[in-house]
DSSP file (Angstrom, degrees, kcal/mol; ACC not computed):
  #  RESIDUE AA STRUCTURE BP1 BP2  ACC     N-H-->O    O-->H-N    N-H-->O    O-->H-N    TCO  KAPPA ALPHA  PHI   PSI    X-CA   Y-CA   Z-CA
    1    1 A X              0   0    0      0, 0.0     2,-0.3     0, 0.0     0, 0.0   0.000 360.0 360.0 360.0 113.6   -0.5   19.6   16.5
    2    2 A X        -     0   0    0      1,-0.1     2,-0.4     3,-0.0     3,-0.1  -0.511 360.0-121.5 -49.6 114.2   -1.8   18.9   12.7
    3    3 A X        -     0   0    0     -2,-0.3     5,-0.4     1,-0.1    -1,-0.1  -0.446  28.0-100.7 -31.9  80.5   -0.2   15.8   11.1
    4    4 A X     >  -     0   0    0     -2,-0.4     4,-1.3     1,-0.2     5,-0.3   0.322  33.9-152.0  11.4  98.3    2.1   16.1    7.4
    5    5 A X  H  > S+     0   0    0      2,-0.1     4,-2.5     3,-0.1    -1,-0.2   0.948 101.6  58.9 -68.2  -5.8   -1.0   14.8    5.1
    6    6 A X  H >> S+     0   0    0      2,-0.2     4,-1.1     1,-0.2     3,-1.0   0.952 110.9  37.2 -69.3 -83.3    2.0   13.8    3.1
    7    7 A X  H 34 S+     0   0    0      1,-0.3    40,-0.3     2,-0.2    -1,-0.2   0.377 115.1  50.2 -62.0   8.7    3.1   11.6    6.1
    8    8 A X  H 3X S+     0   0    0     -4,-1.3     4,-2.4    -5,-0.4    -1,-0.3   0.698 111.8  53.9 -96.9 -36.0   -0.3   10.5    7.3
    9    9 A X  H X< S+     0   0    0     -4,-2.5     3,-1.5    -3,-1.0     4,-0.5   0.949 113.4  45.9 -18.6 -85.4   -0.8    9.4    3.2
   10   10 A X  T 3X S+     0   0    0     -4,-1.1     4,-1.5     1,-0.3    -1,-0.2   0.563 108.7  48.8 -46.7 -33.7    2.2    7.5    3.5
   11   11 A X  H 3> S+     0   0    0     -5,-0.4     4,-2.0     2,-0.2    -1,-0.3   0.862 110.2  51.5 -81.5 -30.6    1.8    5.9    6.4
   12   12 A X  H << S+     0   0    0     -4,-2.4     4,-0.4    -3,-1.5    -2,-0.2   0.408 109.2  50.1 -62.8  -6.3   -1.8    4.7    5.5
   13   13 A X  H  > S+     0   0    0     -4,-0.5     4,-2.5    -5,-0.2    -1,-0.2   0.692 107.3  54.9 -96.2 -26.5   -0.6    3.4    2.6
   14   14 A X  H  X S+     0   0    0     -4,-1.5     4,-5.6    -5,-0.2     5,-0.2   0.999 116.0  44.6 -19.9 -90.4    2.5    1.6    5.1
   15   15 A X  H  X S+     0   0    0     -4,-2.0     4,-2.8     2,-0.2    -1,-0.1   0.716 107.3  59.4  -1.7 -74.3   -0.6    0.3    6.8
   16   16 A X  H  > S+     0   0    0     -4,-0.4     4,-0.5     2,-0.2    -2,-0.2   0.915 113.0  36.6 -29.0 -83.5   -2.4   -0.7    3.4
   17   17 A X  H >< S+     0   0    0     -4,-2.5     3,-0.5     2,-0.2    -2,-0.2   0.817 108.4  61.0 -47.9 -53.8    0.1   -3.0    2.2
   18   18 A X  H >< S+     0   0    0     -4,-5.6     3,-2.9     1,-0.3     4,-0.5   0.982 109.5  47.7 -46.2 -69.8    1.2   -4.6    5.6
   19   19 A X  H >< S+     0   0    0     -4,-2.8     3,-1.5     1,-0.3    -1,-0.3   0.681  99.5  66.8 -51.8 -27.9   -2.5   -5.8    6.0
   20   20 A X  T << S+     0   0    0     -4,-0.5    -1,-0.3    -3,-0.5    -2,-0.2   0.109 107.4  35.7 -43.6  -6.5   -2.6   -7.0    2.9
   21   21 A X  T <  S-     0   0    0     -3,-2.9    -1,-0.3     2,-0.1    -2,-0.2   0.086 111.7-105.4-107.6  15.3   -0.3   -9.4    3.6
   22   22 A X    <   +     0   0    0     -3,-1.5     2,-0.4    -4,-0.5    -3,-0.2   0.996  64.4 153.2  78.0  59.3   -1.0  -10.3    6.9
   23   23 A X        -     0   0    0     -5,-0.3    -1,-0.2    -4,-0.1    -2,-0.1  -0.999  37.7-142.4-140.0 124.1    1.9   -8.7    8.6
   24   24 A X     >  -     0   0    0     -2,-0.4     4,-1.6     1,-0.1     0, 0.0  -0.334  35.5-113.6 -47.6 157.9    2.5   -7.3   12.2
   25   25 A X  H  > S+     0   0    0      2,-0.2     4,-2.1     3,-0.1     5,-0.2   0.868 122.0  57.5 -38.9 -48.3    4.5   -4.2   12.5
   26   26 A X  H >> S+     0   0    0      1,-0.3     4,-2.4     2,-0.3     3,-1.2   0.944 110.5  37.1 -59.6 -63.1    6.9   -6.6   14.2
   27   27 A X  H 3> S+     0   0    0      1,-0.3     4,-2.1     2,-0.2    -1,-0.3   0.837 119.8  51.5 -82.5 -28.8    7.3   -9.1   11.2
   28   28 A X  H 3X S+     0   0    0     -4,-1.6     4,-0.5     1,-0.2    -1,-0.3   0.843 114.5  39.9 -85.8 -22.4    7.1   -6.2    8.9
   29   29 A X  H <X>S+     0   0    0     -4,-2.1     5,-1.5    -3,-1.2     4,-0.8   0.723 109.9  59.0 -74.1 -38.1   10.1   -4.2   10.9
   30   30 A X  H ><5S+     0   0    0     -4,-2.4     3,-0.5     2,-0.2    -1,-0.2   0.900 108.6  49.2 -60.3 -33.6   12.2   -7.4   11.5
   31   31 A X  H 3<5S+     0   0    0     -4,-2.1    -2,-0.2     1,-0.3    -1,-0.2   0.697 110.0  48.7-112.4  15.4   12.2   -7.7    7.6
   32   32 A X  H 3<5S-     0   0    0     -4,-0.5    -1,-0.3     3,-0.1    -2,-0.2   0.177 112.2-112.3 -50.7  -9.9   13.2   -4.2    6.9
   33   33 A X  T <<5S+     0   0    0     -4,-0.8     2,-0.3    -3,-0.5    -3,-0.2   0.412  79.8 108.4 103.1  29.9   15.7   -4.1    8.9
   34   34 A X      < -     0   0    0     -5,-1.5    -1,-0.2    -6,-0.1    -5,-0.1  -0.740  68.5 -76.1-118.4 150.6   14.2   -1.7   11.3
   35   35 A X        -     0   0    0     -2,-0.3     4,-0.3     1,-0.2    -3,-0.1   0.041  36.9-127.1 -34.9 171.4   12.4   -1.2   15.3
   36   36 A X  S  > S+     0   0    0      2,-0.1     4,-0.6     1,-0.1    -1,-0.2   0.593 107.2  67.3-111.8  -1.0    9.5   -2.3   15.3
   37   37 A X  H  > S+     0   0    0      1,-0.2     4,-2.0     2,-0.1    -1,-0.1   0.544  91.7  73.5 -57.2 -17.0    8.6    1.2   16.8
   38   38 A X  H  > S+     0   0    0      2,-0.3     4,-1.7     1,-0.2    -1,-0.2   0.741  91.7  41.6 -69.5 -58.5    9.4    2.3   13.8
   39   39 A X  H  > S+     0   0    0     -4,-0.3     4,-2.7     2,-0.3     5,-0.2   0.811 108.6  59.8 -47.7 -56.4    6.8    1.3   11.8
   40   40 A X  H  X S+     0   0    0     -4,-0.6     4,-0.6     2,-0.3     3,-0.4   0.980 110.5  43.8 -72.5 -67.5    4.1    2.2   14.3
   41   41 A X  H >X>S+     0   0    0     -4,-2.0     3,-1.9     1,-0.2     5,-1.3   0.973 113.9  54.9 -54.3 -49.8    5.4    6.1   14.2
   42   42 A X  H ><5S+     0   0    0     -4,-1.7     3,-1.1     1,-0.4    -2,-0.3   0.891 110.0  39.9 -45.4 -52.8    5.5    5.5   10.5
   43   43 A X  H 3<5S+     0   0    0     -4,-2.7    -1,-0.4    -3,-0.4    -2,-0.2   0.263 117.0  56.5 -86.4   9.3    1.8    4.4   10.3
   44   44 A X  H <<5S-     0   0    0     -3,-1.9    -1,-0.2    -4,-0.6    -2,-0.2   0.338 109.0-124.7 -96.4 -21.9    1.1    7.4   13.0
   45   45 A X  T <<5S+     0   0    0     -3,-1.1    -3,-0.2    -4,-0.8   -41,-0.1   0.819  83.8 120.7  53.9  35.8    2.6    9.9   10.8
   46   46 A X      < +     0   0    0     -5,-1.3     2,-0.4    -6,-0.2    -4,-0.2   0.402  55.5  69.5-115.2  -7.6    4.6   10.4   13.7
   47   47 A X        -     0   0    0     -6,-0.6     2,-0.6   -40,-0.3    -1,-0.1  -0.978  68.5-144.9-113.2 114.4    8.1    9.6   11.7
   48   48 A X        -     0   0    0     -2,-0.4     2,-0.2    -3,-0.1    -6,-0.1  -0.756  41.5-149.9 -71.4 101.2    9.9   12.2    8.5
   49   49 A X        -     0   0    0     -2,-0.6     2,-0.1    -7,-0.1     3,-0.0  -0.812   5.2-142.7 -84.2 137.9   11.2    8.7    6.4
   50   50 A X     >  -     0   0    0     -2,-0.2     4,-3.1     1,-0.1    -1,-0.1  -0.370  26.9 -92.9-100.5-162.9   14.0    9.1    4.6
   51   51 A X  H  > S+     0   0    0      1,-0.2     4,-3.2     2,-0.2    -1,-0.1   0.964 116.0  46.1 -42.1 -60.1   14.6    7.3    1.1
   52   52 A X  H  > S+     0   0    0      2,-0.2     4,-1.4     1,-0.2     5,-0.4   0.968 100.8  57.5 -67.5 -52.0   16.3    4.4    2.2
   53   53 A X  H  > S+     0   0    0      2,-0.2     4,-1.1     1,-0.2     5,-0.5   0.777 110.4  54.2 -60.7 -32.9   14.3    3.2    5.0
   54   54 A X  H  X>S+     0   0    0     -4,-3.1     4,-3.3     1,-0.2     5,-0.5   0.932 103.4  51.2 -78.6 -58.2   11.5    3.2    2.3
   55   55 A X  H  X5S+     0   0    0     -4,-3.2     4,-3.3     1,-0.2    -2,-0.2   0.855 108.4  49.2 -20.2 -39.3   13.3    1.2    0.2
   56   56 A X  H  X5S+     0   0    0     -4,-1.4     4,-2.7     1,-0.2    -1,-0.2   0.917 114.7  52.3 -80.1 -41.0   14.0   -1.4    3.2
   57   57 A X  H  X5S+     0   0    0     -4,-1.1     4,-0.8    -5,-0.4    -2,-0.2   0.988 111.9  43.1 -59.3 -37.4    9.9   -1.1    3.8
   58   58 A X  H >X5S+     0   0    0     -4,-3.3     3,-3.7    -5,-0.5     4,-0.6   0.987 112.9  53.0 -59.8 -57.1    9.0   -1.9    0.1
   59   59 A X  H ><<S+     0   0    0     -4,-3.3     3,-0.7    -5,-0.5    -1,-0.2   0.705 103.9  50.9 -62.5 -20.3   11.3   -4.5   -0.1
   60   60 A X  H 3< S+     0   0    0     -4,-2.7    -1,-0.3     1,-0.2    -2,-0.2   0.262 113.8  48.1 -89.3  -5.1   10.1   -6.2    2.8
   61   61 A X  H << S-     0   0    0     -3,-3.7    -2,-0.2    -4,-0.8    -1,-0.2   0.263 111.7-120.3-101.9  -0.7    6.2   -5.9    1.0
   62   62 A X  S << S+     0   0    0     -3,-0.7    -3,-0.1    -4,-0.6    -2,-0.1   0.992  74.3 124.3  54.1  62.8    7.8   -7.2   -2.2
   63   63 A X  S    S-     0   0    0     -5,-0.4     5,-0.1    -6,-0.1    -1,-0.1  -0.082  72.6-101.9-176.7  90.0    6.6   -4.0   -3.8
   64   64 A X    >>  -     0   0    0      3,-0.1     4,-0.6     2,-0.1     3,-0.6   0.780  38.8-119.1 -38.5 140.7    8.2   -1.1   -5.7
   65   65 A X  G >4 S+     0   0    0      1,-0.2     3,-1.0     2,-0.1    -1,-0.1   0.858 108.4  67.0 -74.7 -13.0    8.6    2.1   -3.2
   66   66 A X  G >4 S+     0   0    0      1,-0.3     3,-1.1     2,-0.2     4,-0.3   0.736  85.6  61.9 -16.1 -49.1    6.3    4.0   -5.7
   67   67 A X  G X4 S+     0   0    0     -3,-0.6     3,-1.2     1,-0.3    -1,-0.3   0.878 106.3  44.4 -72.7 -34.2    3.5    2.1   -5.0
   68   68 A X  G << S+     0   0    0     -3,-1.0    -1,-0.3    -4,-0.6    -2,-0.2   0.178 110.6  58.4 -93.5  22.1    3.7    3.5   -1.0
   69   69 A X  G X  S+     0   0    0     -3,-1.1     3,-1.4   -56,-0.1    -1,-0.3   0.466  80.2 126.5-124.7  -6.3    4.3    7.0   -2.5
   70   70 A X  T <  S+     0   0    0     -3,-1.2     2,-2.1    -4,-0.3   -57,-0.1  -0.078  77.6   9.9 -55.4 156.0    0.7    6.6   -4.5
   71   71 A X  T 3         0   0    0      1,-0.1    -1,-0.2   -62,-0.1    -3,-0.1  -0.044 360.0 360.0  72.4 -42.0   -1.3    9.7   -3.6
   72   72 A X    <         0   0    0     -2,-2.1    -1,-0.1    -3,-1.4    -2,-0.1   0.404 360.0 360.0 -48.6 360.0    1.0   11.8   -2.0
């Protein structure tokens, strides 16, 4: 089954940021407020995210949710 490219984008830009600071899924899901499975389907393109749960993911890169919306 072919993959959203809007939700493989998004999740490679997930991805992007987390490495860019040095971040597990883990540390990055504990500070979103989220699984830490969560993340990993996110960056899989395996997850539909809504609004809010981006919000928690920006705020927890210290980085407008725009910036993860880049491309799409």
């Amino acid at each position: 089954m072919d993959k959203n490219p809007i939700l493989l984008q998004f999740g490679k830009n997930v991805q992007e940021y987390r490495r860019a600071q040095q971040m597990s899924q883990e540390q990055l899901a504990e500070s979103a407020g989220v699984h830490r499975t969560y993340i990993g389907m996110i960056e899989r393109a395996e997850k539909n995210i809504t609004l809010l749960n981006i919000a928690k993911i920006a705020n927890a890169l210290k980085i407008s949710p725009s910036v993860l919306l880049k491309n799409l």
